[in-house]
C-alpha positions as CSV (number, residue, x, y, z in Angstrom):
1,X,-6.3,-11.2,11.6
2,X,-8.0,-11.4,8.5
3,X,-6.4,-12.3,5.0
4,X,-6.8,-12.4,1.4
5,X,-5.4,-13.9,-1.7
6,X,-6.3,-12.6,-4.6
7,X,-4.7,-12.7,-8.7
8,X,-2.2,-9.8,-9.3
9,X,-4.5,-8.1,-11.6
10,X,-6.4,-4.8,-12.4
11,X,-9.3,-6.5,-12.1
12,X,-8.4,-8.0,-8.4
13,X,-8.4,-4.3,-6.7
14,X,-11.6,-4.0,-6.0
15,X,-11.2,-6.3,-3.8
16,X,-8.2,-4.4,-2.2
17,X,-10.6,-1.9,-1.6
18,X,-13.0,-4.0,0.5
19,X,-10.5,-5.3,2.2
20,X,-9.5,-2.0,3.5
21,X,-13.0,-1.0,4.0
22,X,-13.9,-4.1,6.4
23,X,-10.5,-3.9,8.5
24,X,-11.2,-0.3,8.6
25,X,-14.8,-0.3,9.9
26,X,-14.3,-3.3,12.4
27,X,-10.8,-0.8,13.9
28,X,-13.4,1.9,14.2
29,X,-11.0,4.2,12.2
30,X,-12.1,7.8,11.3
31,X,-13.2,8.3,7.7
32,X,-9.9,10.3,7.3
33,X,-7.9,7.2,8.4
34,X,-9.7,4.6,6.6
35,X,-9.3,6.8,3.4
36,X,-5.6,6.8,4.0
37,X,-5.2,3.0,4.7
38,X,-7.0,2.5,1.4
39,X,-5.4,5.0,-0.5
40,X,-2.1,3.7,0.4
41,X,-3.1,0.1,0.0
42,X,-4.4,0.6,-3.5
43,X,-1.5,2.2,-4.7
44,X,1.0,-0.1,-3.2
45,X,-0.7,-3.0,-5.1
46,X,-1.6,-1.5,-8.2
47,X,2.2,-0.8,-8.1
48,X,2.7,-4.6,-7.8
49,X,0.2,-5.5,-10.7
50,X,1.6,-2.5,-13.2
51,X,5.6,-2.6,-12.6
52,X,6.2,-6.2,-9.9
53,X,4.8,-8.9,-12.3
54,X,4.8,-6.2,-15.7
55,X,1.2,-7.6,-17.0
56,X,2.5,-11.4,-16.3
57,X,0.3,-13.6,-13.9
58,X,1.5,-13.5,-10.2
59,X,-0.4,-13.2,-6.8
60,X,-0.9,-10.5,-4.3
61,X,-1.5,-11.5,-0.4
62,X,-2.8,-9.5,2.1
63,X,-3.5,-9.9,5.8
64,X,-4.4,-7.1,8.1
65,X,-5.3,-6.5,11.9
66,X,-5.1,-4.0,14.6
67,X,-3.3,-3.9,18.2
68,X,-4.1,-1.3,20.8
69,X,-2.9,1.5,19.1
70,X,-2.4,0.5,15.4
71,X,-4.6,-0.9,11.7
72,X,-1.9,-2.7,9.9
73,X,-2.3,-4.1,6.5
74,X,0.4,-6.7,5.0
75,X,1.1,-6.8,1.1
76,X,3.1,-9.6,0.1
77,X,4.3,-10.7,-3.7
78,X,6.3,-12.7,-5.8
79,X,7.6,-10.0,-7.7
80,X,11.3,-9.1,-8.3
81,X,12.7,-7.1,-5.1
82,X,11.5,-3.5,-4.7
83,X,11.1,-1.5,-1.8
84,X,8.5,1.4,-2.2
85,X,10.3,3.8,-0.1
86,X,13.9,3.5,-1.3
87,X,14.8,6.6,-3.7
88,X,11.2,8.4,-3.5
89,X,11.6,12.1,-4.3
90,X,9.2,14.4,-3.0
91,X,7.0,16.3,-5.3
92,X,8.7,19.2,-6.8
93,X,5.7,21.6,-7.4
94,X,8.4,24.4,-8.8
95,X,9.2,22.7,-11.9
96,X,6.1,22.0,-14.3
97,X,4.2,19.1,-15.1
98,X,5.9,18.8,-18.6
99,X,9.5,18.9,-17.0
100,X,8.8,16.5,-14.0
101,X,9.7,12.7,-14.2
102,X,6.7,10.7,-14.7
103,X,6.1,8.2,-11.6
104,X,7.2,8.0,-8.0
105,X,4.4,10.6,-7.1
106,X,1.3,7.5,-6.1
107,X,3.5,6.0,-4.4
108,X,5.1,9.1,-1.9
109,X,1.8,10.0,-1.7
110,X,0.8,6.6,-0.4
111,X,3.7,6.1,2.0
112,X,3.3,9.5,3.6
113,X,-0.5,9.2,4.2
114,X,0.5,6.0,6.1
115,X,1.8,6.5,9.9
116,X,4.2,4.1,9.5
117,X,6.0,1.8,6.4
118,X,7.9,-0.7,6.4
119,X,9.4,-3.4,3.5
120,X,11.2,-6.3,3.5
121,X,12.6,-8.9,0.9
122,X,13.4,-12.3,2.4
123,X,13.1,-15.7,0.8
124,X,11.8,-14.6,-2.6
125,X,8.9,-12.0,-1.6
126,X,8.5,-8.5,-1.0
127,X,6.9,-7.7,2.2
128,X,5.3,-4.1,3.2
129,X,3.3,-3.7,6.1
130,X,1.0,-0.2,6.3
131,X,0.4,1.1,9.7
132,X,-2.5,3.4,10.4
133,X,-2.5,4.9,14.6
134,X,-5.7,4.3,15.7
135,X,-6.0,7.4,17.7
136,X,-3.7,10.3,16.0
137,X,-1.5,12.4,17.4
138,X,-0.3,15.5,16.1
């Protein structure tokens, strides 16, 4: 298990991404995969930095590894509760752009490029862990 610790910032996700790019390359995940894994991650935090702390200071942890079959990447924060996946819409591509809600579209488009999602909230931090199969099946 690897892990990182890093300031809630814009500036920080950089580091997000090379985080995802070393767990990636030592799983031996596909391009495809590792793009998704980093896609997801990015978005997921950059979520944290723009609407969890709103601009205020705050930290962002992460810790990743893989089993057998799975690439997993833990995002934890301080922030006030909010679980990604709870009230996502789908994209509605039949109304136009200028009608559509802004936001929500990063982040279904970072939990469904994931193979797996989960959140939690327990003991004053929210907890999502990104799971990426090793070997895909479809």
């Amino acid at each position: 298990m690897t892990a990182l610790r890093i300031a809630a910032a814009l500036t920080s996700l950089d580091e997000v991404a090379h985080f995802c790019h070393e767990l990636a390359e030592r799983a031996g995940l596909s391009p495809e995969a590792a793009y998704r894994l980093r896609l997801a991650a990015d978005e997921l935090a950059t979520n944290v930095v723009m609407h969890g702390y709103r601009g205020g200071e705050g930290e962002l942890r992460l810790a990743g590894g893989t089993d057998e079959d799975i690439v997993w990447i833990r995002l934890e924060d301080d922030a006030p509760p909010f679980d990604p996946a709870a009230g996502r819409k789908p994209p509605t591509p039949d109304v136009p752009l200028a009608k559509r809600p802004i936001g929500g579209l990063g982040i279904h488009l970072a939990i469904t490029a994931l193979d797996d999602f989960s959140y939690r909230y327990a003991d004053g931090h929210n907890r999502s862990t990104l799971v990426i199969r090793r070997h895909r099946t479809e």
